[in-house]
N, CA and C atoms of all chains as a GROMACS GRO file, in nm:
protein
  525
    1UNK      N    1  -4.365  -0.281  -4.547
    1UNK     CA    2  -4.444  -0.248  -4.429
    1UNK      C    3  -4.516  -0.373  -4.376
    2UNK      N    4  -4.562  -0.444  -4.466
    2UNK     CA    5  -4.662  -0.596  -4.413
    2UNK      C    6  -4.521  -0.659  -4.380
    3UNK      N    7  -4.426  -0.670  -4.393
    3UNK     CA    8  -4.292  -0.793  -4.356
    3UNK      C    9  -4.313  -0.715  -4.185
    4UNK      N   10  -4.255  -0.602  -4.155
    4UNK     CA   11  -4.238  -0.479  -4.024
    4UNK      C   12  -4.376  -0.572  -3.958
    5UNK      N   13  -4.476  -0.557  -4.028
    5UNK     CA   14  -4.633  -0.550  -3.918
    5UNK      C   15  -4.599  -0.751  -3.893
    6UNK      N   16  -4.565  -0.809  -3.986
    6UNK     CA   17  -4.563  -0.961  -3.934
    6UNK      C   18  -4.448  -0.948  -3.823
    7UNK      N   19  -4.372  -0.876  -3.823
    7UNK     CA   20  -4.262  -0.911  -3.715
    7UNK      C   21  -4.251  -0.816  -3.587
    8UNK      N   22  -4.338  -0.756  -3.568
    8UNK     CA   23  -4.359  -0.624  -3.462
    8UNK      C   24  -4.357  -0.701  -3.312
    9UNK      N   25  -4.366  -0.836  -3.308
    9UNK     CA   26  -4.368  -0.876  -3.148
    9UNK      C   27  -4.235  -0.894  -3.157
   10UNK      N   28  -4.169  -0.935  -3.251
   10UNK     CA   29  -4.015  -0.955  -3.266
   10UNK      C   30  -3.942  -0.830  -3.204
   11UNK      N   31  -3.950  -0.708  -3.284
   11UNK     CA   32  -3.878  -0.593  -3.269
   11UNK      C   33  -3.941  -0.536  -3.131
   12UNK      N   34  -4.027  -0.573  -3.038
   12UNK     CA   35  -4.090  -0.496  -2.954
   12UNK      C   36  -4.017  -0.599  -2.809
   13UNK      N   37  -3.988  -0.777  -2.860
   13UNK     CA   38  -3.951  -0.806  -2.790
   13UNK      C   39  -3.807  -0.705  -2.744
   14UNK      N   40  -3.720  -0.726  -2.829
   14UNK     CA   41  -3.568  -0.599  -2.827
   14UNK      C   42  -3.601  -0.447  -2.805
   15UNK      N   43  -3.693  -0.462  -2.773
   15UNK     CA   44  -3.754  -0.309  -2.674
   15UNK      C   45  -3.728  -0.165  -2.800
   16UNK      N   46  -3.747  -0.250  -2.911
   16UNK     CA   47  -3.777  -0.128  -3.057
   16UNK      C   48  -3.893  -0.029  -3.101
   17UNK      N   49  -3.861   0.024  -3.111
   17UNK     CA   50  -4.023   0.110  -3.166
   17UNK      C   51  -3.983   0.143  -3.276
   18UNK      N   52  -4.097   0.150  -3.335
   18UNK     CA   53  -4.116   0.149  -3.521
   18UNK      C   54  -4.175   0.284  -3.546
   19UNK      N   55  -4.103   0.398  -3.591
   19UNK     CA   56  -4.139   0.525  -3.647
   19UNK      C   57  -4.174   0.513  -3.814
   20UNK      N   58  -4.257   0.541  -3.871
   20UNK     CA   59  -4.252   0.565  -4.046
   20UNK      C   60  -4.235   0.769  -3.988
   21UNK      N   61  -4.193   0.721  -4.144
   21UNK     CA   62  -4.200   0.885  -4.151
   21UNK      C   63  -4.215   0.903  -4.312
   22UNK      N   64  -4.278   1.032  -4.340
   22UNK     CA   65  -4.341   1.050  -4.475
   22UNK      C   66  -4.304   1.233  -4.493
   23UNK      N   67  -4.259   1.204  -4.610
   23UNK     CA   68  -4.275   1.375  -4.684
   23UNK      C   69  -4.424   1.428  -4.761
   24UNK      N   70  -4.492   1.343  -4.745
   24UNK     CA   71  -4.624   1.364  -4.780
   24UNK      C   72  -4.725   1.470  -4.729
   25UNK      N   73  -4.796   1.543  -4.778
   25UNK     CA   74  -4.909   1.626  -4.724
   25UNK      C   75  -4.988   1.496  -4.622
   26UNK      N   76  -5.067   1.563  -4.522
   26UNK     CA   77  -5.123   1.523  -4.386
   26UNK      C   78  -5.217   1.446  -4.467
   27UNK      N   79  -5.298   1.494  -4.616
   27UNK     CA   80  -5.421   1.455  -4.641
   27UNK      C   81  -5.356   1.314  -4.676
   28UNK      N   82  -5.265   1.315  -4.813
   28UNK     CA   83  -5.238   1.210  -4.868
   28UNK      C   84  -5.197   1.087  -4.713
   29UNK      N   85  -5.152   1.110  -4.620
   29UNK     CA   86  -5.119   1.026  -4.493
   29UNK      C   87  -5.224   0.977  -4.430
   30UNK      N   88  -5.315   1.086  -4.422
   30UNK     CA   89  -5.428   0.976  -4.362
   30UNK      C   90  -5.497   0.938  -4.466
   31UNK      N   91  -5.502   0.901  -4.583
   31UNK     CA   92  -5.571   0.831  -4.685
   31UNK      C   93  -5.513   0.734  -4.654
   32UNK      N   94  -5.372   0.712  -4.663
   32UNK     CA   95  -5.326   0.610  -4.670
   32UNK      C   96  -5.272   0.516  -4.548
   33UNK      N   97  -5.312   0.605  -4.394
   33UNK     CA   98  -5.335   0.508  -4.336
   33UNK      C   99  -5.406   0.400  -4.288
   34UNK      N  100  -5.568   0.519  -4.342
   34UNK     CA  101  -5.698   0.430  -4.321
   34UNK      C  102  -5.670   0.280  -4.438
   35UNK      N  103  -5.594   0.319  -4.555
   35UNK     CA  104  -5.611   0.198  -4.680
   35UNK      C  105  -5.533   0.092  -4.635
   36UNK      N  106  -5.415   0.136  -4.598
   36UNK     CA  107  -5.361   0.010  -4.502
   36UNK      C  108  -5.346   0.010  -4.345
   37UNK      N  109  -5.416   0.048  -4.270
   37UNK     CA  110  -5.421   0.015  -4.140
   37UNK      C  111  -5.271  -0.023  -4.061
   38UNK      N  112  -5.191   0.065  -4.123
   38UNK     CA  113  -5.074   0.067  -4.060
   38UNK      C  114  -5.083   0.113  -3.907
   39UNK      N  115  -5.012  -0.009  -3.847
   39UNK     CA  116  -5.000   0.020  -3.688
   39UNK      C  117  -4.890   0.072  -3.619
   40UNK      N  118  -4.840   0.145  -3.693
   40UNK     CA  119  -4.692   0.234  -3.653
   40UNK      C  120  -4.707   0.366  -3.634
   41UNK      N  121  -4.686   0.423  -3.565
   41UNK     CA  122  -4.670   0.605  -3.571
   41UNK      C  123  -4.673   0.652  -3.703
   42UNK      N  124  -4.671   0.731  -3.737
   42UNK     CA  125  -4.689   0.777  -3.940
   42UNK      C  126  -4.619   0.973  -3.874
   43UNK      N  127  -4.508   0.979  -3.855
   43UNK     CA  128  -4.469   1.132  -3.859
   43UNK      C  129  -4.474   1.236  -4.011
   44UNK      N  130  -4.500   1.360  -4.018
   44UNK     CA  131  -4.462   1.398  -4.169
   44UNK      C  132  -4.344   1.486  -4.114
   45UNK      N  133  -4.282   1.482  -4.238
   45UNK     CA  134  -4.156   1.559  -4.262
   45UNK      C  135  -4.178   1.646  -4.435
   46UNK      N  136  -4.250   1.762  -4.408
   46UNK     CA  137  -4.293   1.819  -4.561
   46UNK      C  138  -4.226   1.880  -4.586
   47UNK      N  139  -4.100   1.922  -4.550
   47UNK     CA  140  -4.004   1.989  -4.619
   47UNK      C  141  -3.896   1.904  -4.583
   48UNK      N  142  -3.900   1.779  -4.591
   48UNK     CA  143  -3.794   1.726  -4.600
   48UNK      C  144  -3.636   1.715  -4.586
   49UNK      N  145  -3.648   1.857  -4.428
   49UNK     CA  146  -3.541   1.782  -4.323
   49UNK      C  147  -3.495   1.695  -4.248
   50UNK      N  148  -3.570   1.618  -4.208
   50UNK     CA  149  -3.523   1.465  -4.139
   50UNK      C  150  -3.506   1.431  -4.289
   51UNK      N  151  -3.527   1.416  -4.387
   51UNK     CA  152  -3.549   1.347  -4.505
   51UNK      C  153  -3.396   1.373  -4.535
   52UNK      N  154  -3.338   1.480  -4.562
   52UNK     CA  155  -3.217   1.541  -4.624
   52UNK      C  156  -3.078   1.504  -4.490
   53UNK      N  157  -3.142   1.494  -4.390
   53UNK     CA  158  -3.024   1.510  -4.262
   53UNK      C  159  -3.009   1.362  -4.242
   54UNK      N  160  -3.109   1.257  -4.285
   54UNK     CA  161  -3.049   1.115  -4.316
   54UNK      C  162  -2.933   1.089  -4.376
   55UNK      N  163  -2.964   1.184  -4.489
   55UNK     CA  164  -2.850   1.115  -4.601
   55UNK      C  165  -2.943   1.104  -4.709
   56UNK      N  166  -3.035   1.097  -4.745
   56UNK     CA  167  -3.116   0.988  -4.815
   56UNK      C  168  -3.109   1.081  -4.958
   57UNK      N  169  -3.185   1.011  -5.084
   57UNK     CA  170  -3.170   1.126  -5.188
   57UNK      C  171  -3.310   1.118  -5.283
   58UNK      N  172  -3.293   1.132  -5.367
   58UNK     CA  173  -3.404   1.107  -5.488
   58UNK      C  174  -3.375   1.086  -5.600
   59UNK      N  175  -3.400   1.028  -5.680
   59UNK     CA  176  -3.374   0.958  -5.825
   59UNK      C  177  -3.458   0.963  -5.914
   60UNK      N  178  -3.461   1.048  -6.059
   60UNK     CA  179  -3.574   0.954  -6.153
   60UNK      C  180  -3.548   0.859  -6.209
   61UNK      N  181  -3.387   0.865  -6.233
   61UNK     CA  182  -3.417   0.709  -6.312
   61UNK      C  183  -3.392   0.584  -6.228
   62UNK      N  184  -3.362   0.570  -6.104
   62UNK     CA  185  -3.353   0.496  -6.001
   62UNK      C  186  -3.500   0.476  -5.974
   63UNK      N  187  -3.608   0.581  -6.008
   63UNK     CA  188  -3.728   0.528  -5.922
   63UNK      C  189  -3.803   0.480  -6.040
   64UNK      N  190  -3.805   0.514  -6.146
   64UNK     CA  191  -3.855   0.458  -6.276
   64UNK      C  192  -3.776   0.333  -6.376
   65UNK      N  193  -3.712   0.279  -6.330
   65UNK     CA  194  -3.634   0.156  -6.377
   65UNK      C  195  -3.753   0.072  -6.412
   66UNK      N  196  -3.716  -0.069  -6.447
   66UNK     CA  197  -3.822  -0.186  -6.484
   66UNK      C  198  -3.865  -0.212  -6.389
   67UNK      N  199  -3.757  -0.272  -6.273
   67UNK     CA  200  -3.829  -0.294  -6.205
   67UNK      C  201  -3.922  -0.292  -6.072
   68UNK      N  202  -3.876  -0.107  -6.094
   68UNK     CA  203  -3.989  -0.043  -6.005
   68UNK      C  204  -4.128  -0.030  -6.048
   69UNK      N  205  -4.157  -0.035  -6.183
   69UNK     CA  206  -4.245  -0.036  -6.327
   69UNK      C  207  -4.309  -0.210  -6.267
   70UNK      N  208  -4.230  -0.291  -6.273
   70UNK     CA  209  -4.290  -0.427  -6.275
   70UNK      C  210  -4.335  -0.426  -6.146
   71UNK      N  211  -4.290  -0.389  -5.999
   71UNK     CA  212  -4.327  -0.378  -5.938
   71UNK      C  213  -4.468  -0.339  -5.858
   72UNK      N  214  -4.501  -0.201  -5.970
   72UNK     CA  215  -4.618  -0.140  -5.926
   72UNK      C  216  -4.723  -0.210  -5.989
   73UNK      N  217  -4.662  -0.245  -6.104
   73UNK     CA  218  -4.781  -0.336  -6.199
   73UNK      C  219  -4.830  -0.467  -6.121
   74UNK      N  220  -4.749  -0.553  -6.059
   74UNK     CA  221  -4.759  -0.663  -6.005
   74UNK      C  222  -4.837  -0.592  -5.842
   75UNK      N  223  -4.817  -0.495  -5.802
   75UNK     CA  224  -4.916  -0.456  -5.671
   75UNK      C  225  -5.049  -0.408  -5.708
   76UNK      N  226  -5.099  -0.336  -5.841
   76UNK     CA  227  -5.161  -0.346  -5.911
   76UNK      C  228  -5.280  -0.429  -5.909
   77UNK      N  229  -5.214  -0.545  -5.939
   77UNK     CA  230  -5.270  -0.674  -5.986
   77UNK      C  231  -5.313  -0.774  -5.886
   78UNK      N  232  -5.251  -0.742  -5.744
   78UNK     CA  233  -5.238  -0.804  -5.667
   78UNK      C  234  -5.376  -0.784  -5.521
   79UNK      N  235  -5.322  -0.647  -5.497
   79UNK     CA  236  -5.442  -0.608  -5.421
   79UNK      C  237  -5.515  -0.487  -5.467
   80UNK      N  238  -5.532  -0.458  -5.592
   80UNK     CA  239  -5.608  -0.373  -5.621
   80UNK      C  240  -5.587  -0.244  -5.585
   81UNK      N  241  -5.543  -0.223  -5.456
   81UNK     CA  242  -5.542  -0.067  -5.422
   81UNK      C  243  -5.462   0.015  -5.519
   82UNK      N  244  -5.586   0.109  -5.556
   82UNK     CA  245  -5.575   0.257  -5.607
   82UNK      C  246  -5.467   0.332  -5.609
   83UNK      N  247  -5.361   0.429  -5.694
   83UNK     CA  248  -5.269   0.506  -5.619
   83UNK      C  249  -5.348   0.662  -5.592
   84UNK      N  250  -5.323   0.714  -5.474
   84UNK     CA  251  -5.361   0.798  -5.422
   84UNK      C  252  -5.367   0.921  -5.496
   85UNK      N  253  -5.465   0.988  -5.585
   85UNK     CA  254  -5.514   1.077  -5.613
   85UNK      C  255  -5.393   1.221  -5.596
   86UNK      N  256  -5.362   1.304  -5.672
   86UNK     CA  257  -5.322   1.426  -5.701
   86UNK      C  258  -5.192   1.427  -5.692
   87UNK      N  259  -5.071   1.529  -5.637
   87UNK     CA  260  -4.950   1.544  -5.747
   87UNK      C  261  -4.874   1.466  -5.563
   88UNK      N  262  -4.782   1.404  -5.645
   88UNK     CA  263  -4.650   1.365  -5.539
   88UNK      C  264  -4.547   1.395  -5.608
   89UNK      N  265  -4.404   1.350  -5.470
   89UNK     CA  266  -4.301   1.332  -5.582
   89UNK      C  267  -4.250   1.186  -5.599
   90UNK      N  268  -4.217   1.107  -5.682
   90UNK     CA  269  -4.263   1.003  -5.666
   90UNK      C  270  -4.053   1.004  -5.690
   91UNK      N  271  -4.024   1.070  -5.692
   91UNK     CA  272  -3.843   1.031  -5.711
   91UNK      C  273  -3.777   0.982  -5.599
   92UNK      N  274  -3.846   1.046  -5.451
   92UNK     CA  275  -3.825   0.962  -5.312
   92UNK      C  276  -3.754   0.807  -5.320
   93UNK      N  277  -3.645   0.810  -5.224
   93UNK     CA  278  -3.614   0.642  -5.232
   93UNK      C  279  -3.626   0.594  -5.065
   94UNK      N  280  -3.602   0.698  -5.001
   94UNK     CA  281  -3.631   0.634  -4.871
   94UNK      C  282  -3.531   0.535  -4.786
   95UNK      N  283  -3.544   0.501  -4.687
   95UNK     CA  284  -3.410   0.431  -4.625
   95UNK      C  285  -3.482   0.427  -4.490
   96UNK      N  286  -3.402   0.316  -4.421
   96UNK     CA  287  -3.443   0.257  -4.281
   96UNK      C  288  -3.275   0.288  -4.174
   97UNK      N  289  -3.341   0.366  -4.064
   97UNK     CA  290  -3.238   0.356  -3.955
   97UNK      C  291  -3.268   0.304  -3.837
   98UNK      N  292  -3.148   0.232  -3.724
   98UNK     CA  293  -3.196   0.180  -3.666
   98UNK      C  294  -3.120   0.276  -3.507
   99UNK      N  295  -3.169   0.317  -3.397
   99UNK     CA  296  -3.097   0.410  -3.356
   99UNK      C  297  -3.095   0.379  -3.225
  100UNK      N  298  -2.978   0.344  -3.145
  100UNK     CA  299  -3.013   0.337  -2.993
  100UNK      C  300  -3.010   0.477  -2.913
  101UNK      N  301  -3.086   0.443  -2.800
  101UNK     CA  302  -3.126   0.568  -2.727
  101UNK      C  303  -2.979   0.698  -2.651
  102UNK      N  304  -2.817   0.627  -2.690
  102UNK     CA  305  -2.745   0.676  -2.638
  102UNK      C  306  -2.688   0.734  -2.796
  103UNK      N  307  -2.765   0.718  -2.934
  103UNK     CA  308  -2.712   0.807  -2.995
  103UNK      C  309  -2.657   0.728  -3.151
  104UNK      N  310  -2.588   0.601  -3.080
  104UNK     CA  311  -2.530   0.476  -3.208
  104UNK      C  312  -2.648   0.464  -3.266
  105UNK      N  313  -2.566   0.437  -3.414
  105UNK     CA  314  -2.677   0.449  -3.515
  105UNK      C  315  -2.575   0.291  -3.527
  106UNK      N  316  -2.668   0.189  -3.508
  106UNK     CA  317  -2.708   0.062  -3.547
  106UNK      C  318  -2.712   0.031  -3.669
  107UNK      N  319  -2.786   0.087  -3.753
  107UNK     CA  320  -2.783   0.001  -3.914
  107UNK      C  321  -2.861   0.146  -3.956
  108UNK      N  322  -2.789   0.192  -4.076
  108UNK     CA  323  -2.816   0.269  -4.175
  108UNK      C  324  -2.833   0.239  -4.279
  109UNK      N  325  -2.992   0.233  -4.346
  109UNK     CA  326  -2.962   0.156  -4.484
  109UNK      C  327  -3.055   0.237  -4.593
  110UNK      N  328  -2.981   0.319  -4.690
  110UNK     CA  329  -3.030   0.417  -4.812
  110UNK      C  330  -3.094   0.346  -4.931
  111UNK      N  331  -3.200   0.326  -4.946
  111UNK     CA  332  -3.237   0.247  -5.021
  111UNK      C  333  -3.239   0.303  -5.172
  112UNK      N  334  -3.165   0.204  -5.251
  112UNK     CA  335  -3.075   0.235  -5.380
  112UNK      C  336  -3.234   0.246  -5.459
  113UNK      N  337  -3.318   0.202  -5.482
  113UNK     CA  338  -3.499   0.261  -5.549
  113UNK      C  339  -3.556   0.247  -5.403
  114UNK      N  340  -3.696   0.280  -5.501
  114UNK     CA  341  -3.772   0.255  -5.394
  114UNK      C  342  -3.836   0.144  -5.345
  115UNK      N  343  -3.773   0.046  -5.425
  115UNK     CA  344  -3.841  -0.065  -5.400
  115UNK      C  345  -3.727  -0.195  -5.312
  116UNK      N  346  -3.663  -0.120  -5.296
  116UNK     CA  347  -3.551  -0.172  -5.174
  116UNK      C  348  -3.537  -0.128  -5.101
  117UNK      N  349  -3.584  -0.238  -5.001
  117UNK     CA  350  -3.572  -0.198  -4.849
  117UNK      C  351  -3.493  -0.343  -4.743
  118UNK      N  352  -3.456  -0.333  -4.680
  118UNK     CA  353  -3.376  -0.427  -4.608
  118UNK      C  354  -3.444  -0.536  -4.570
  119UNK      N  355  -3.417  -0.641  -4.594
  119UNK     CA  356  -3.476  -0.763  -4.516
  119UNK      C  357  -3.525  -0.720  -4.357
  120UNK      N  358  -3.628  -0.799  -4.341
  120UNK     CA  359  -3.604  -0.749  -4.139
  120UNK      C  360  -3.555  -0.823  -4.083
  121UNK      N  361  -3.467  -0.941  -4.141
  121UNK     CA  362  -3.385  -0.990  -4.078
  121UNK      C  363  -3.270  -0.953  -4.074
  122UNK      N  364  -3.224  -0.895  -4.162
  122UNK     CA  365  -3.121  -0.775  -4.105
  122UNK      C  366  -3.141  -0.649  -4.033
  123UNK      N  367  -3.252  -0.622  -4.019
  123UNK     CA  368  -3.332  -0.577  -3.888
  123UNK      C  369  -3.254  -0.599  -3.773
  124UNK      N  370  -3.330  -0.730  -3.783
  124UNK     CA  371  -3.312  -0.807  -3.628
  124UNK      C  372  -3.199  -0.827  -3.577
  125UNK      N  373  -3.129  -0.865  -3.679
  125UNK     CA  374  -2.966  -0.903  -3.673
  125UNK      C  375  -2.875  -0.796  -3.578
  126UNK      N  376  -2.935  -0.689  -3.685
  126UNK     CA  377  -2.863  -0.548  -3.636
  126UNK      C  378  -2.874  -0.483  -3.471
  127UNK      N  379  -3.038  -0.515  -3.444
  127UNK     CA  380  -3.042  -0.508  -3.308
  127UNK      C  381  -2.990  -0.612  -3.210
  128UNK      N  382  -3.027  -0.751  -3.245
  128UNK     CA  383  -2.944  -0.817  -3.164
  128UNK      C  384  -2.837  -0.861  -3.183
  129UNK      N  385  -2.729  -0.859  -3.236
  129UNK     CA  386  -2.548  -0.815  -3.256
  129UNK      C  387  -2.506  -0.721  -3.247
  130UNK      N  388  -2.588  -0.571  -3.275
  130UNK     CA  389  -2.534  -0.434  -3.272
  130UNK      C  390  -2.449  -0.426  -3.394
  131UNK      N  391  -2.455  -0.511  -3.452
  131UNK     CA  392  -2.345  -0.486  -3.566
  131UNK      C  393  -2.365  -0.327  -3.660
  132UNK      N  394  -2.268  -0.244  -3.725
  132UNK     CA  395  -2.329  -0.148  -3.765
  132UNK      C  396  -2.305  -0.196  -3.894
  133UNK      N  397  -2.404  -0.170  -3.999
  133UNK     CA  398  -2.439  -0.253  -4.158
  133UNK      C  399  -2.474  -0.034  -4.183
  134UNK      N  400  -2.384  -0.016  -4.265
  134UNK     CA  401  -2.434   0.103  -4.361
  134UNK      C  402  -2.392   0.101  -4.510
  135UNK      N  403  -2.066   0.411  -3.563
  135UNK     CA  404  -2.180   0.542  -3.599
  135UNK      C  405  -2.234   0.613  -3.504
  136UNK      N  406  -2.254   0.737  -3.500
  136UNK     CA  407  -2.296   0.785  -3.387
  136UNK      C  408  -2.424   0.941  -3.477
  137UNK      N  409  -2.501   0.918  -3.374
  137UNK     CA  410  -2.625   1.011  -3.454
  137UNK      C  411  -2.606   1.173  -3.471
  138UNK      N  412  -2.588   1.234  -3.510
  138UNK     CA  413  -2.552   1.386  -3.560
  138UNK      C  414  -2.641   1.472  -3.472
  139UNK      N  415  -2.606   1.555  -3.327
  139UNK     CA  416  -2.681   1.602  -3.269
  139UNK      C  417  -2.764   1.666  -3.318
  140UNK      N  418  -2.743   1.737  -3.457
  140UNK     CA  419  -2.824   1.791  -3.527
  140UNK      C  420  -2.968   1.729  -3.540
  141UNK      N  421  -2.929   1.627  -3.570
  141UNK     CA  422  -3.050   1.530  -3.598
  141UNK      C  423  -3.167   1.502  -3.510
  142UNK      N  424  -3.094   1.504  -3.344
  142UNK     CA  425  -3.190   1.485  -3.305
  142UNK      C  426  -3.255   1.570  -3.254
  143UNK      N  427  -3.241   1.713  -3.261
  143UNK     CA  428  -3.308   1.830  -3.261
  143UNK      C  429  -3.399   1.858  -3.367
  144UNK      N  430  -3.442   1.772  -3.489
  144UNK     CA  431  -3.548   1.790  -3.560
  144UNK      C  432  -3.676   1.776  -3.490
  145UNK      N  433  -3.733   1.844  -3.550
  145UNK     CA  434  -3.902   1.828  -3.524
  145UNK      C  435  -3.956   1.775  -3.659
  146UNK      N  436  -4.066   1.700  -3.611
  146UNK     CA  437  -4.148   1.647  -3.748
  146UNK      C  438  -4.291   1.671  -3.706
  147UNK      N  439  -4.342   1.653  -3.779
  147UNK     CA  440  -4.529   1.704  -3.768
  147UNK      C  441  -4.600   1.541  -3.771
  148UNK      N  442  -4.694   1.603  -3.651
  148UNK     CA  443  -4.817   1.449  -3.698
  148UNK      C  444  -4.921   1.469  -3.767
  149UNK      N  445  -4.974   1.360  -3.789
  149UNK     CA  446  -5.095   1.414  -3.895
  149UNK      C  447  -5.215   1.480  -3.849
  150UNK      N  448  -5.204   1.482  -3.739
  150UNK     CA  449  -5.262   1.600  -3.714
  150UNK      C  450  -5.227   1.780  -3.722
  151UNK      N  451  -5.108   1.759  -3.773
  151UNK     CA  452  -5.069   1.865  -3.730
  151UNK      C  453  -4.978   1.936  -3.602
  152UNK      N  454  -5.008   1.841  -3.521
  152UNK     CA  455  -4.922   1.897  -3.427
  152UNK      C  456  -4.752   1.857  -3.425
  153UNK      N  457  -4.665   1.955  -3.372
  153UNK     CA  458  -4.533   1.916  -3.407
  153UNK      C  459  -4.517   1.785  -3.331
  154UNK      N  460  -4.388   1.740  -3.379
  154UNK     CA  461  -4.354   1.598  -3.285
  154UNK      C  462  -4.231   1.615  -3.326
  155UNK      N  463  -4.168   1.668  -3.194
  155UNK     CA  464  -3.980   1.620  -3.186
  155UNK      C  465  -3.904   1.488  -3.188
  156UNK      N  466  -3.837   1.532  -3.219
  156UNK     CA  467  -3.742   1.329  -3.306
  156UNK      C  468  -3.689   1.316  -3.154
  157UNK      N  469  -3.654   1.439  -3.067
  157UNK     CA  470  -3.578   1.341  -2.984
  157UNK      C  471  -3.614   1.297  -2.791
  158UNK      N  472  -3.732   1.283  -2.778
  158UNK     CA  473  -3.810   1.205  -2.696
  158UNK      C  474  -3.746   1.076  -2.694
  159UNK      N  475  -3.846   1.028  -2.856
  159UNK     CA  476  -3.838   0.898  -2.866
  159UNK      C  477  -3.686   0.845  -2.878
  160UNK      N  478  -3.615   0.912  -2.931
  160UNK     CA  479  -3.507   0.882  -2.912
  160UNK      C  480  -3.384   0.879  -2.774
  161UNK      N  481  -3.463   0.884  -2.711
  161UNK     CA  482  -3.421   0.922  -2.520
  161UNK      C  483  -3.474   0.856  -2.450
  162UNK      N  484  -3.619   0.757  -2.543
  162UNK     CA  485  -3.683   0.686  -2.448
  162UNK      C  486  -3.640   0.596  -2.385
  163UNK      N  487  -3.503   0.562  -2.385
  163UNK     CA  488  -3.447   0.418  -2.363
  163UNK      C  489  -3.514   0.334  -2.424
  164UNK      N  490  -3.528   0.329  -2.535
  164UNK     CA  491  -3.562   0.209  -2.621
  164UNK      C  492  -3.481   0.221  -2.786
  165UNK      N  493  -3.446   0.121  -2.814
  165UNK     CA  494  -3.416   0.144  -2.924
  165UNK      C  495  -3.516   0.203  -3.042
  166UNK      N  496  -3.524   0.286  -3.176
  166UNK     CA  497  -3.593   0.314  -3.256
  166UNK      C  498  -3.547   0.277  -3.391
  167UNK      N  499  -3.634   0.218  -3.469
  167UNK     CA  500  -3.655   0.190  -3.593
  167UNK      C  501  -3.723   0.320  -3.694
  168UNK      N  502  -3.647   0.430  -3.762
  168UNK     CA  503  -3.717   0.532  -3.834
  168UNK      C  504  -3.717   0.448  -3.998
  169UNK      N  505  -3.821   0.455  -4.037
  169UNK     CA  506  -3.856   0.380  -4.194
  169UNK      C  507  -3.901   0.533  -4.258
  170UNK      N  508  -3.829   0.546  -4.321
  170UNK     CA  509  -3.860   0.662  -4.435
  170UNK      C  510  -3.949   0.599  -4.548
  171UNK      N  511  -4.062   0.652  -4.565
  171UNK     CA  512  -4.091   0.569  -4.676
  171UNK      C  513  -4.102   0.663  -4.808
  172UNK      N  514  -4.088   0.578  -4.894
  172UNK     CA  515  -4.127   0.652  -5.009
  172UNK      C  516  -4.244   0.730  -5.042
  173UNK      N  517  -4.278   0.796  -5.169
  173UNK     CA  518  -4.408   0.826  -5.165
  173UNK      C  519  -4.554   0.728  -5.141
  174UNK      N  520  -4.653   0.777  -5.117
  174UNK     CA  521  -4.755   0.680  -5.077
  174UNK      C  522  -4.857   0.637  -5.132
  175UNK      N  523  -4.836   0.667  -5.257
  175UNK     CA  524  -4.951   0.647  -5.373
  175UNK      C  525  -4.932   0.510  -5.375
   0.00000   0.00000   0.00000
């Protein structure tokens, strides 16, 4: 999300808009937008149809590997922030699409944990070549 | 690739509560970036 927020004049130059979307309860969403001051739309999806009509899936041992483990430890350590109080599902892996307004889906990318997510330079790439990367 | 009409007949909710249909923004003539994110803890 901080790589997205450093490059938002980039993607806005290519006339992009940046949706998040979350399976999360409303409460846990605005906790966590006030903690990081995310400047993107924040949609929920709580029963997790846009979630399922992606493609996308869930994993435990994909989301509990090392180094999703080393990961959290090292964010942890890093900026301190708290994890958000009461039950989630934390098996979510999540994925980035990129979609033009006539329907082409641009770059589809299912992220194998959760701690992979696409460069945004393959972002960028994708919007300006059109190339389709799934 | 082409987007599954299905798809863009979803509705999603804002945090407020109120619904928000996927396919506006997707009509806006602009391209869209949807980031699914994981959980948010």
């Amino acid at each position: 999300m901080a790589q997205l927020r450093r490059h938002q004049t980039e993607f806005a130059a290519l006339q992009t808009d940046i949706v998040t979307i979350s399976f999360e309860a409303a409460w846990r969403a605005e906790i966590w937008l006030e903690e990081t001051g995310s400047p993107f739309p924040l949609w929920l999806d709580p029963d997790r149809t846009a979630y399922h009509a992606f493609g996308l899936q869930r994993s435990f041992w994909r989301s509990w590997g090392p180094k999703n483990l080393w990961y959290y430890a090292r964010r942890l350590g890093r900026n301190g922030r708290k994890p958000i109080k009461g039950k989630t599902d934390t098996h979510q892996l999540g994925g980035d699409f990129i979609l033009e307004p006539d329907g082409k889906v641009l770059l589809a990318y299912r992220s194998h944990d959760p701690t992979d997510r696409p460069a945004v330079r393959l972002l960028l790439d994708a919007l300006e070549n059109g190339r389709s990367t799934t | 690739m082409r987007l599954n009409s299905s798809v863009s007949g979803l509705t999603l909710l804002r945090v407020d509560g109120r619904s928000q249909p996927l396919k506006p923004i997707l009509t806006n003539g602009r391209s869209t970036l949807l980031v699914f994110l994981r959980h948010l803890g």
